[in-house]
C-alpha positions, 0 to 999 in steps of 0.5 A, spaced: 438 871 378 443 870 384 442 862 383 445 863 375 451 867 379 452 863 384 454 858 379 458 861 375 462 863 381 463 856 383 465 854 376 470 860 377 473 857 382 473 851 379 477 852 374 482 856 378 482 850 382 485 846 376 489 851 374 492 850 381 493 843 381 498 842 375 503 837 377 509 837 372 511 830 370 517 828 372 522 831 378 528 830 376 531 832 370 535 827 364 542 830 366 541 828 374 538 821 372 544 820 368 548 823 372 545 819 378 545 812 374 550 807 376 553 801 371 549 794 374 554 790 372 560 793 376 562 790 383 561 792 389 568 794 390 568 798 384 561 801 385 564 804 391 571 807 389 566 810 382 560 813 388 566 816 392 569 819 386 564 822 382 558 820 387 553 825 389 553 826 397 546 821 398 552 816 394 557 817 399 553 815 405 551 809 402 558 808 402 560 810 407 555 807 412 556 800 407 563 800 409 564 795 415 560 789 411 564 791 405 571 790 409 568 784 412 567 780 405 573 783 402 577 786 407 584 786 404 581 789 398 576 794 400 581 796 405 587 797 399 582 801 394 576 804 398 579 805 405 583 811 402 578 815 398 574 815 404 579 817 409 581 822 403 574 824 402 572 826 409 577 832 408 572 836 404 565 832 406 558 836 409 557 833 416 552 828 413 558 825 411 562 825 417 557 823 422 555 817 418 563 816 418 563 816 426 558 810 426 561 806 420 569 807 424 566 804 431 562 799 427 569 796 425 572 796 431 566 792 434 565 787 429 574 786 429 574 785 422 581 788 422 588 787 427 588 792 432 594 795 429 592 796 422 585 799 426 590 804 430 594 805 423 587 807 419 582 809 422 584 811 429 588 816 426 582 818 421 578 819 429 584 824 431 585 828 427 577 830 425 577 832 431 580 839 430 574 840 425 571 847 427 563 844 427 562 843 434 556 838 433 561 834 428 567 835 432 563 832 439 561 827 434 569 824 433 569 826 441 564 821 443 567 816 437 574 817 440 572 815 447 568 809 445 573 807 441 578 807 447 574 802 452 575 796 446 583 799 445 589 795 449 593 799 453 600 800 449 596 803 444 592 808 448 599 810 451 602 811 445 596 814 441 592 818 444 596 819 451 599 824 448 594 829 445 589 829 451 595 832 455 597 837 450 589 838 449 588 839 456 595 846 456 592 852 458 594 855 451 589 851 448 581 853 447 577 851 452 573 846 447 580 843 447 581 842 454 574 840 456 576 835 451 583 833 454 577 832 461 574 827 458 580 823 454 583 824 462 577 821 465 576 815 460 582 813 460 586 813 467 582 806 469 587 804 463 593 805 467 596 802 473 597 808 479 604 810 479 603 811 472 596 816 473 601 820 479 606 820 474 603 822 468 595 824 469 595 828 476 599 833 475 595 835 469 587 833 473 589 839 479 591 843 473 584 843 470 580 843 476 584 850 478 582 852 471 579 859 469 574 856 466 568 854 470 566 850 465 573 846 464 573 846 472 566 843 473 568 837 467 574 835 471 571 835 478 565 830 475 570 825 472 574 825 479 571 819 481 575 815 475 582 818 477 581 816 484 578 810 483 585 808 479 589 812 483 587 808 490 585 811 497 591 813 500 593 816 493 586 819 493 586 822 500 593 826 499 591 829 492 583 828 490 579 830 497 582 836 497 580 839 490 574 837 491 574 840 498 575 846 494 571 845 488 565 844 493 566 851 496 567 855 488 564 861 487 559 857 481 554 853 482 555 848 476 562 847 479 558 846 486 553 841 483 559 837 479 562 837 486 557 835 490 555 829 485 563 826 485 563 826 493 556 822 492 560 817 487 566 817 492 562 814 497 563 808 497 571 808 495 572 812 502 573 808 509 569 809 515 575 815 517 574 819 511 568 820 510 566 822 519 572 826 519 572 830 512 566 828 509 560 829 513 563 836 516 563 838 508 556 835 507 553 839 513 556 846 511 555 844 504 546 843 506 547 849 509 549 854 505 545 852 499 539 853 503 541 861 504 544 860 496 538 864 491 540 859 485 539 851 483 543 849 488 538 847 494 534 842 488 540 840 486 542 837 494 535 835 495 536 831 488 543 828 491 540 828 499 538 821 499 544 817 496 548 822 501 544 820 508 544 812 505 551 813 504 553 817 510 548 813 515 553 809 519 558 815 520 554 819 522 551 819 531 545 821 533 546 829 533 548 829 525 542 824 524 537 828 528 540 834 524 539 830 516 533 830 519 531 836 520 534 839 513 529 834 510 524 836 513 526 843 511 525 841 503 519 837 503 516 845 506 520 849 501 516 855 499 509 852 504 513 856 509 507 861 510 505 862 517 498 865 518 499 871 521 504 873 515 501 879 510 499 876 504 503 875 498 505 880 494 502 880 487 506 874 482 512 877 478 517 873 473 522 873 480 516 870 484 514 865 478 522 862 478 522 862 485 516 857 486 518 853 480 526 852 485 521 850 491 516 845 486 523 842 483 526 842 491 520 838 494 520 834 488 526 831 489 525 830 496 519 826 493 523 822 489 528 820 495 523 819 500 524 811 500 532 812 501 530 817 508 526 812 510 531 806 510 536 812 513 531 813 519 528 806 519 521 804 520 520 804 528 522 812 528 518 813 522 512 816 525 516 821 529 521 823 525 518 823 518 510 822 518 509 829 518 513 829 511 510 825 508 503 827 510 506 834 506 507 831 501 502 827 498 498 834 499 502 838 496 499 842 492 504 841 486 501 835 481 507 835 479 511 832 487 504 828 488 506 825 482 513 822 484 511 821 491 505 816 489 511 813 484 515 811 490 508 810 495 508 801 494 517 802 496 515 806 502 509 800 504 514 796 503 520 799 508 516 800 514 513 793 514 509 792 520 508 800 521 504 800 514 498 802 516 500 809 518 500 811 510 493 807 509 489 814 509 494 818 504 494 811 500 486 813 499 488 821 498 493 819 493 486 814 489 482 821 490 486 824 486 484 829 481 490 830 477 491 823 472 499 824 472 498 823 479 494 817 478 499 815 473 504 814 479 500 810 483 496 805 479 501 801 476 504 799 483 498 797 486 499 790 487 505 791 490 502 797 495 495 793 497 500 786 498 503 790 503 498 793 507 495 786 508 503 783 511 503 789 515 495 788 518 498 781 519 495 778 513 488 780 516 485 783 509 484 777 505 480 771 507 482 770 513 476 767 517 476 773 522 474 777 517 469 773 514 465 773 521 468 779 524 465 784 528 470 790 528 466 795 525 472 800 526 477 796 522 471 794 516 470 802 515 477 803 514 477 798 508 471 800 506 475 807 505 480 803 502 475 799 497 471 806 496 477 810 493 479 804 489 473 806 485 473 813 485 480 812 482 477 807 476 472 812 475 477 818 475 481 812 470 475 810 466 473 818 465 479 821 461 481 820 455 488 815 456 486 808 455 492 805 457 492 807 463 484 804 464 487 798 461 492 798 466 487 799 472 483 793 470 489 789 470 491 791 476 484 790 479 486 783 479 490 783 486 484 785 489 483 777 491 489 778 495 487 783 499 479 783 500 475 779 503 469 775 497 463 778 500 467 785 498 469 783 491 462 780 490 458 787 491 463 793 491 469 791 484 464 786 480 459 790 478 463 795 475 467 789 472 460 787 469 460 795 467 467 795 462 466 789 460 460 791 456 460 799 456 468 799 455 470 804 449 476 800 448 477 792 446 483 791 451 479 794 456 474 789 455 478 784 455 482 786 462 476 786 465 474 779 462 481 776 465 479 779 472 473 777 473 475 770 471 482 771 477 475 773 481 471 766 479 478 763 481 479 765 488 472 767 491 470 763 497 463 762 496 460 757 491 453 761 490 457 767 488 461 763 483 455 761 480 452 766 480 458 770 476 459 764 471 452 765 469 452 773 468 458 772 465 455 767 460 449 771 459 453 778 458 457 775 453 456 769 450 447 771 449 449 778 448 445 782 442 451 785 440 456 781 436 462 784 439 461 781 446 460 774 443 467 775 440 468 777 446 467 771 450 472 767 446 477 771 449 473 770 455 474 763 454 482 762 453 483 765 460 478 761 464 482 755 460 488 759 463 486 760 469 482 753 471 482 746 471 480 742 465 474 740 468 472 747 471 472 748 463 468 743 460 463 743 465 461 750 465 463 753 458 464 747 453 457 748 450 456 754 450 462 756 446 461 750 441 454 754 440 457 759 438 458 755 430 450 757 429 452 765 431 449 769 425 454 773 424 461 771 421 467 774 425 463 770 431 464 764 427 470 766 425 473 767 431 471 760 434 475 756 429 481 759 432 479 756 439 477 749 436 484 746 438 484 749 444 477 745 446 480 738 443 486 738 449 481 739 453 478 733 452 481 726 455 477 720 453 473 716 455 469 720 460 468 726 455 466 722 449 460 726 448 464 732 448 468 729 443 462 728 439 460 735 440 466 738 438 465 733 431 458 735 429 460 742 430 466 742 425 462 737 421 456 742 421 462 749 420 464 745 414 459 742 410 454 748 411 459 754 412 458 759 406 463 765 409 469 764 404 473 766 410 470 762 416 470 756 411 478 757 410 478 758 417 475 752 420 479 747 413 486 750 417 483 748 425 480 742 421 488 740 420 490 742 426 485 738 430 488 732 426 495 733 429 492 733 436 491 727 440 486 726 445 488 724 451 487 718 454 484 716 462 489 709 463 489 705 469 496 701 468 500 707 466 500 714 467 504 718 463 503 726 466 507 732 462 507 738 465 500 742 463 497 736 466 501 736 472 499 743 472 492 742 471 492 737 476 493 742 482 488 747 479 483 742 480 486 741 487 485 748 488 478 749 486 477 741 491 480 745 496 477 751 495 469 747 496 472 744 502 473 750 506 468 753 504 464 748 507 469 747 513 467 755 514 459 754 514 460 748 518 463 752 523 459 758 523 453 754 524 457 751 530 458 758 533 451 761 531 448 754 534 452 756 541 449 763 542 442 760 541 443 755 547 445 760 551 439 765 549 434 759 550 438 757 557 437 765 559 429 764 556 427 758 560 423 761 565 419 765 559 418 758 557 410 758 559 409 764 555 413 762 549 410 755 548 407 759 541 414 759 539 416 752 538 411 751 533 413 756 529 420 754 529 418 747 528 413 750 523 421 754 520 425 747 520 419 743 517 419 748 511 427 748 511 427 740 510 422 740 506 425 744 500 429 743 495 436 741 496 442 744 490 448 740 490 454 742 486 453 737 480 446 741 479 447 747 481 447 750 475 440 749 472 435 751 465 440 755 462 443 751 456 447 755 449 442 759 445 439 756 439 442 757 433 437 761 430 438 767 434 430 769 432 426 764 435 429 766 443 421 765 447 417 759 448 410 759 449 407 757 456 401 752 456 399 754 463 391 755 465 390 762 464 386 763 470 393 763 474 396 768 471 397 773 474 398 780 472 406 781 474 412 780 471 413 773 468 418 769 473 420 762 475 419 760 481 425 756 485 423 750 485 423 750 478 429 754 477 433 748 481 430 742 478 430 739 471 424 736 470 418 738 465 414 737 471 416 743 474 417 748 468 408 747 468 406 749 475 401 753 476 405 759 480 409 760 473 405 766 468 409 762 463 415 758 461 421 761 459 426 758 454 431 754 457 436 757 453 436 763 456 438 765 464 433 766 468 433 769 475 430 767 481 423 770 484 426 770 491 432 774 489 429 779 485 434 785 486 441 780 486 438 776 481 441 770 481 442 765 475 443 758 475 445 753 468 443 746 469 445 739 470 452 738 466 447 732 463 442 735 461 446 741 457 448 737 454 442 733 451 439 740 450 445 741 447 445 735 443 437 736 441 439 742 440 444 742 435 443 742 427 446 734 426 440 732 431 440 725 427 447 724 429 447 719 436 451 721 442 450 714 446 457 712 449 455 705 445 456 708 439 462 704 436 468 710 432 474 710 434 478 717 434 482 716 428 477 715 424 473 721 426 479 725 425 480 722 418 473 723 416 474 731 417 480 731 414 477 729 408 471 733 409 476 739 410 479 737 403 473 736 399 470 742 401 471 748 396 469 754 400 462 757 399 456 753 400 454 747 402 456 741 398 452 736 395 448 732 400 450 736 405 443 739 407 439 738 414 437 730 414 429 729 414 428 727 421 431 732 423 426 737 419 421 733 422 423 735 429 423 742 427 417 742 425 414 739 430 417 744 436 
């Protein structure tokens, strides 16, 4: 019974629901189409003249906002018939009407489709007299078209047309709308004049406004004192302007005390010397202190000018004054964290309180802002003295807001004290720790500029200098360890809220960490969590900043087994991932290390495996490789990359005649036509012509040489220096030498074993690790070793097998059993680090040749093809291609399916 009710409660609601949801057919009724609907064939002339007639408002916006392009392609015309009606039509137009006329009449002046004076006879006198609208938001509107309107007019007609009406404005008579008008008028146009003509005609009427009733009147005439007087000229200024300004400075209203001070800050540096020690100094002075007594928002306001003001002043002021600007700045970076211990507890928190924490908050705010200008005013060497203190209070503020602003000028502070830097290491860590993201917002974008500034300040100790690589200054490391610990703490801060722009940011700019640390601190402190965003990241360009960083730090590191070592985790991350989205991934990772290093870097270490990427499973990994294909042809030069060359063949031969995807097949048809455009660059003996991007790669290659050969310049040396103190320690121990004679045989027993072990050089540093299969389920290989030596522990190769090539070594007895050469293998010896190697150049790419799915085909340098017809053939294989499938013939070749069957 309750189901059956239930159900006709839902079919209840069901049909209430359609009732609800009836639409009516049509919105509009026949009258207003017909009334909306326009004859096709009129021209634009006569569509314009009927919507401004009989239009509805929509129609005569569309007119009104066309009318520049309509006077530019028949001007005499459109300004006989539609000019008039416009101007006619604003009488009685809505303010939608208006505001699109104020944009549509400075758009003409701009455009100069008409003479001046024809502009002046028109349109100028259609922008003067909407100025009396009563709606202030249009009559704003024609204000602000009338100013700019007066920037592109020539003299006369300013003189003549629009002189007269900002003086009658600006009459105490008028309404205060009307004389805040005549300001603005007087203001854009006294730098029109020459200055007879100002004292003539303007300045009686500017004193007049700045000892309005009005305050509102009087604070719009002080702002714009500073145009006047720049046309007016000095002497004309100090006689008429500085002393309205001295008494505007001293006005009962804090806008009009605001106003005046902002002039006296734009008046700075048209003032001689004399001026402003006689005069303006004494004004600042008294100014400061009576904001600081004054309970409104003139002490912010002070605080927001304050650093323009000591700049400004900095040469006309002598020790005392200074020493006192000092003080005062003092003063607003503690403004309401003045609370001595001994004082009773504040008392509970009204609005009153709340309003007057909010003007401190805003008033060390603003001395946050100007604290570079105070430190170019005091100057780096009376830095720890003077202004040390402030800056320690600020970056400890417990606002957010102020610790915001100062991190946002943190890296131009580092930048003005030079030498004296490292004082601010330790609030550079506290900013970093920083809970609040709005604070880490402001510090981490400058990052690079700030840690560059630390190491010029140290003297360039940070970054791989040879002292530090070396160095036994405990206490100097532990600083940078506090350094490197808080820019980790900041990238988890970053990682961990929910704007990951900002962690986009933080990975990018992790990249300057090269300039500042030494490898060894890059290597076991930023790669790991690099290695983590790389593949954990939520965000694809997170992923992809992370990639691009740890290929910077692959360029720059100092140690060749660390590179090797990133190299292959970042194959083996990347491109062997179980996840089609990091295989994707490592395509981007592969046009960064084109970007980054030399050709030769590339091909020698992630040319294979990227081509592999053709026998990936899923289709956007295939897809994504297509795009890269024509980047891989430049980087080939010829002939000592024929066999890459070749490679690249089969793998577009395979893509085309065995793709079934529709997408991936067009794909690799468009890169089929690119790769044809492309020509490949040839090593001649006779002439060389170098272009730019070889030029370029040219010195990335001698980059990376010099990078090897100061790495060994380093271990040499280091070895020198160890093999020095050993002499001295064997020199020391002579007389023990009876009693240590067991020890010789041990060290020679050492020297022995090291001499007897296998050596790596760079051409086969990199070994058993070649590009995956192409079929991704057949990954293991089966071990033929005896099972009476295998123990029970964790499979794992031996060193001796990873640093060597040869079959003989994959089958010794100390391997549980052998693992694919197409995955990376770790080292038995270093199980914790896990160190990887990738093989001989040579052999990856027999591997990668045995490996491929055209097997049958042969990658001897004897085999006699040329490029063209190569590329010819692709051609015409992209051509005879339709998309889906394999064309006919175009299946595995028998030998090859023997070879297989046969693994």
């Amino acid at each position: 019974m309750d189901l059956s009710g239930g159900l006709e409660q839902v079919e209840d609601d069901l049909q209430e629901l359609s009732l609800e949801r009836t639409i009516t057919k049509s919105l509009k009724t026949q009258e207003e189409i017909d009334r909306l609907t326009v004859d096709e064939k009129l021209g634009d002339l006569e569509r314009a003249v009927y919507l401004l007639s009989s239009g509805q408002e929509v129609q005569r916006i569309s007119v009104v906002n066309s009318l520049p392009q309509l006077i530019q392609d028949n001007a005499p015309e459109a300004m006989r018939r539609v000019v008039p009606k416009v101007r006619e039509m604003l009488h009685v137009a809505g303010a939608d009407v208006q505001l699109a006329a104020t944009i549509s009449f400075l758009s003409i002046l701009e455009r100069e489709v008409i003479p001046i004076s024809t502009y002046s006879s028109t349109f100028l006198q259609t922008i003067i007299m909407s100025l009396e609208v009563k709606d202030p938001v249009v009559s704003n509107a024609w204000l602000e078209t009338l100013l700019s309107v007066c920037g592109c007019l020539p003299k006369d007609v300013i003189k003549r047309e629009i002189l007269g009406i900002a003086v009658a404005k600006g009459q105490l008579s008028q309404s205060v709308q009307s004389r805040l008008a005549s300001c603005k008028i007087l203001g854009r146009v006294a730098t029109k004049f020459e200055p007879y003509i100002i004292k003539k005609e303007i300045l009686p009427l500017v004193t007049a406004l700045c000892q309005d009733i009005d305050y509102e009147v009087r604070g719009c005439m002080c702002r714009l004192l500073d145009s006047v007087a720049r046309a007016l000229g000095l002497e004309n200024t100090k006689s008429a302007i500085l002393p309205e300004l001295v008494e505007l400075a001293n006005d009962e209203e804090c806008f009009v005390r605001h106003a005046a001070l902002d002039a006296v800050v734009n008046l700075l540096n048209l003032l001689d010397d004399d001026t402003c020690t006689q005069t303006i100094v004494p004004l600042v002075c008294k100014f400061c202190e009576r904001s600081m007594e004054a309970d409104d928002t003139t002490l912010p306001h002070v605080a927001e000018q304050f650093g323009r003001l000591c700049h400004g002043l900095s040469v006309n002021v002598d020790e005392q004054q200074r020493a006192w600007l000092l003080e005062f700045y003092t003063q607003l970076c503690i403004q309401g964290r003045m609370r001595d211990a001994q004082s009773p507890p504040p008392p509970p928190r009204t609005p009153s309180s709340i309003c007057d924490e909010d003007r401190c908050a805003d008033c060390r705010r603003n001395a946050a802002y100007n604290f570079p200008a105070m430190v170019l005013f005091a100057g780096p060497k009376n830095f720890k003295h003077e202004l040390y203190n402030c800056f320690v209070s600020l970056c400890e503020d417990p606002h957010y807001i102020v610790r915001r602003t100062i991190a946002c000028g943190f890296h131009e502070v580092a930048k003005l004290l030079g030498s004296h830097v490292q004082l601010i290491q330790q609030e550079l860590v506290t900013l970093l720790n920083d809970n609040y993201v709005q604070v880490l917002e402001g510090i981490v974008p400058h990052l690079p500029e700030t840690l560059e500034s630390l190491v010029k300040g140290v003297g360039g100790g940070l970054s791989e200098a040879r002292t530090m690589l070396y160095s036994t200054n405990r206490h100097q490391i532990s600083n940078h360890a506090d350094l490197v610990q808080a820019l980790l703490t900041c990238e988890y801060l970053v990682a961990a809220c929910s704007q990951w722009r900002l962690h986009l940011t933080m990975m990018q700019r992790l990249a300057c960490v090269v300039r500042v640390f030494t490898s060894d601190q890059i290597y076991s402190k930023f790669v790991p969590v690099l290695f983590q965003r790389l593949t954990l990241a939520r965000v694809l360009p997170v992923k992809q900043a992370a990639g691009r960083t740890l290929c910077v730090i692959i360029r720059h590191n100092r140690r060749q087994e660390h590179r090797q070592e990133l190299i292959c985790r970042l194959i083996e991350a990347l491109c062997h991932a179980n996840k089609y989205q990091l295989r994707m991934l490592f395509v981007d990772v592969c046009c960064d290390v084109m970007e980054l290093f030399s050709r030769r870097f590339f091909k020698e270490y992630f040319f294979e495996f990227v081509l592999n990427l053709a026998h990936d499973p899923v289709a956007n990994v295939r897809l994504k490789l297509c795009s890269l294909l024509p980047r891989l042809k430049t980087q080939i030069k010829l002939p000592g990359d024929r066999q890459l060359l070749q490679q690249l063949e089969h793998c577009v031969r395979r893509l085309l005649s065995h793709e079934r995807d529709r997408d991936v097949a067009a794909a690799i048809r468009k890169s089929v036509f690119e790769l044809d455009k492309i020509q490949v660059a040839m090593e001649t003996l006779t002439q060389r012509m170098f272009m730019e991007e070889d030029l370029m790669d040219q010195k990335k290659e001698e980059e990376e040489k010099m990078l090897l050969e100061l790495e060994e310049r380093e271990k040499k040396e280091h070895e020198q220096t160890k093999g020095k103190y050993t002499e001295k320690g064997k020199g020391k121990g002579s007389k023990g030498q009876g009693r240590r004679g067991g020890d010789k045989s041990k060290e020679a027993k050492a020297a022995a074993a090291k001499d007897a072990s296998p050596t790596m050089p760079r051409s086969n540093s990199l070994s058993h690790v070649s590009s995956r299969a192409h079929n991704r389920g057949h990954r293991t290989s089966v071990s033929k070793t005896n099972s009476s030596e295998m123990p029970s522990a964790s499979p794992k190769l031996s060193k001796h097998s990873l640093h060597s090539g040869s079959s003989e070594n994959m089958t010794s007895p100390g391997l549980t059993r052998i693992v694919s050469p197409h995955r990376i293998v770790p080292s038995v010896h270093d199980k914790k680090n896990r160190k990887y190697s990738l093989g001989s150049k040579e052999d990856r790419i027999k591997r990668t040749s045995s490996n491929s799915p055209v097997a049958g085909v042969s990658t001897s340098h004897s085999k006699k093809s040329s490029l063209k017809k190569s590329s010819h053939s692709l051609t015409n294989l992209a051509a005879n291609s339709s998309g889906h499938g394999s064309p006919k013939g175009g299946s595995t070749p028998t030998h090859t399916r023997k070879k297989s069957q046969a693994r």
